[in-house]
N, C-alpha and C positions, 0 to 999 in steps of 0.2 A: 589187413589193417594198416592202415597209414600215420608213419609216425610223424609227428608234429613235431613242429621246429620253433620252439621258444623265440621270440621276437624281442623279449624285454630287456632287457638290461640292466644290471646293478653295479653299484659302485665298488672297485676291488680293495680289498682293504690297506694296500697303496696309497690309493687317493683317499680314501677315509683319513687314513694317518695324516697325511701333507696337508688336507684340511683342516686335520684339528690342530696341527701346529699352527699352521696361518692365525685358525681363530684364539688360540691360546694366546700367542704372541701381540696379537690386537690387542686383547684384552688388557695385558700386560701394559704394554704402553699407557693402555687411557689410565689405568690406575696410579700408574709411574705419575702420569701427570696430574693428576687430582691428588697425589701425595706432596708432591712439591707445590702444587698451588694453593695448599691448606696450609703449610707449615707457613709459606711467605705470608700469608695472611694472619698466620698467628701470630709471625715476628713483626708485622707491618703494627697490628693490634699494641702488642706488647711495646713497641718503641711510641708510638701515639699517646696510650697511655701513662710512660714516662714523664714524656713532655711536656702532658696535660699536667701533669703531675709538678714538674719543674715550673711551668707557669704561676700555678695554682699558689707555689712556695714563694715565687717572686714577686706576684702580686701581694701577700701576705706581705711581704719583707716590707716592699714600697709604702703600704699603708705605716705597718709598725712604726719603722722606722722615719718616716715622715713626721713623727708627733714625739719623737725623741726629747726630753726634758733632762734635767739633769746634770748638766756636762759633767760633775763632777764623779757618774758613774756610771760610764760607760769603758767597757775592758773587753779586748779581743789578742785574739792572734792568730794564725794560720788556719787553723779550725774550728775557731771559737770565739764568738761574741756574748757578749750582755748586755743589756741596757734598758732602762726605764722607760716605760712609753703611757702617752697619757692616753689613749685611744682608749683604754679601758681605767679610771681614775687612779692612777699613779701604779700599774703593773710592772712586774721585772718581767722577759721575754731572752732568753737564749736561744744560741742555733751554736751544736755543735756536730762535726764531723767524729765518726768513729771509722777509723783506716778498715782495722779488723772485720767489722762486719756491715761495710760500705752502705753506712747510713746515716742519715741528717735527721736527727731528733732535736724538738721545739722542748723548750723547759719553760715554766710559765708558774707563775706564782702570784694569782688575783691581785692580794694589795700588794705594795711595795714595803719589803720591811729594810730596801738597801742591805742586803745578805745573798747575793747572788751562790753560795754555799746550798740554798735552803729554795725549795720550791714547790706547788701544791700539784703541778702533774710534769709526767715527762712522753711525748707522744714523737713516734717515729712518723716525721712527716712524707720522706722519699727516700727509697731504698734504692740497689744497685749502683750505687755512684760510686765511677772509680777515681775520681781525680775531685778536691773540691781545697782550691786554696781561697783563702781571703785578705786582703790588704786595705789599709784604711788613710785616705787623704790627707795630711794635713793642712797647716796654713798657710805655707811656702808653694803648696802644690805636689813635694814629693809623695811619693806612695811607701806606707811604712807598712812592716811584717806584723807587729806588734802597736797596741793603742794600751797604754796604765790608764787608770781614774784618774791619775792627776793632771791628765793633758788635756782635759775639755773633752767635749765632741770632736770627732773628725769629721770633715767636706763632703765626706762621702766614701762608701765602701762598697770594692771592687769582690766579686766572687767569678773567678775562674772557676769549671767544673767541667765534668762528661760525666754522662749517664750511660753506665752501658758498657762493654768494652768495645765496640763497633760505633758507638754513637759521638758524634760532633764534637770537640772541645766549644765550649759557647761562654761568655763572657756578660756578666750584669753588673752594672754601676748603681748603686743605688744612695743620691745624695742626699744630704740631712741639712736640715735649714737651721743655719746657724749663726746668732745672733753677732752683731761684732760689739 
């Protein structure tokens, strides 16, 4: 009887191994990179959405404050405005900063009862904000920390802000038309 000599050949479980490292490793990578490419995409999202956000608040503001009436009562300071606006038949309209829980909530009170104390909703309009000063123009042109009711309107009021702790310091002017 004649013995037969096997021809085939199989893989030794050397190169088995070395292969599934290779392919493990591959693997590895592509996921690495679809983890990092989701996360930018979500931080690309989430700063977009700010912004939209921030827009959204300044175009509010422009309107609001464009129909501004009242000189006699209008009050801010660093964090915090008031003021009458006739956009809706004689409304009170606030914007104040809270440091603590890095938020710009609108206060808003239908009629005006000249009680800026007192108001029918309070809504957080854009959160995350680390930085949000305000200063307000007068008639000289300097820019003041602080506006009392008894100075009139001011020219117009600047808000410094950043959204974000990564995100832009950005700057809006936003002037009041003001009668002489």
């Amino acid at each position: 009887m004649e013995k037969r000599r096997r021809t085939e050949r199989a893989f030794t479980l050397v190169e088995v191994l070395i292969a599934s490292a290779i392919f493990v490793t591959i693997i590895g990578l592509v996921f690495a990179t679809l983890f990092v490419t989701f996360n930018s995409w979500r931080r690309a999202e989430e700063v977009s959405i700010r912004q939209q956000q921030a827009r959204f608040l300044f175009f509010r503001l422009n309107r609001e404050l464009s129909s501004t009436v009242c000189p006699g009562k209008f009050r801010g300071d660093k964090n915090t405005f008031f003021f009458i606006t006739a956009l809706i038949p004689m409304a009170e309209v606030g914007y104040t900063y809270s440091p603590d829980k890095k938020n710009v909530s609108r206060f808003f009170e239908k009629s005006a009862d000249f009680d800026f104390e007192t108001y029918d909703s309070k809504k957080v309009v854009i959160s995350n904000v680390e930085m949000w000063e305000v200063s307000y123009l007068d008639a000289e042109g300097r820019w003041q920390d602080k506006w009392e009711e008894t100075e009139g309107l001011p020219r117009a009021i600047k808000i410094v802000f950043k959204i974000g702790q990564k995100g832009p310091v950005q700057e809006n002017i936003v002037h009041i038309a003001v009668a002489e």
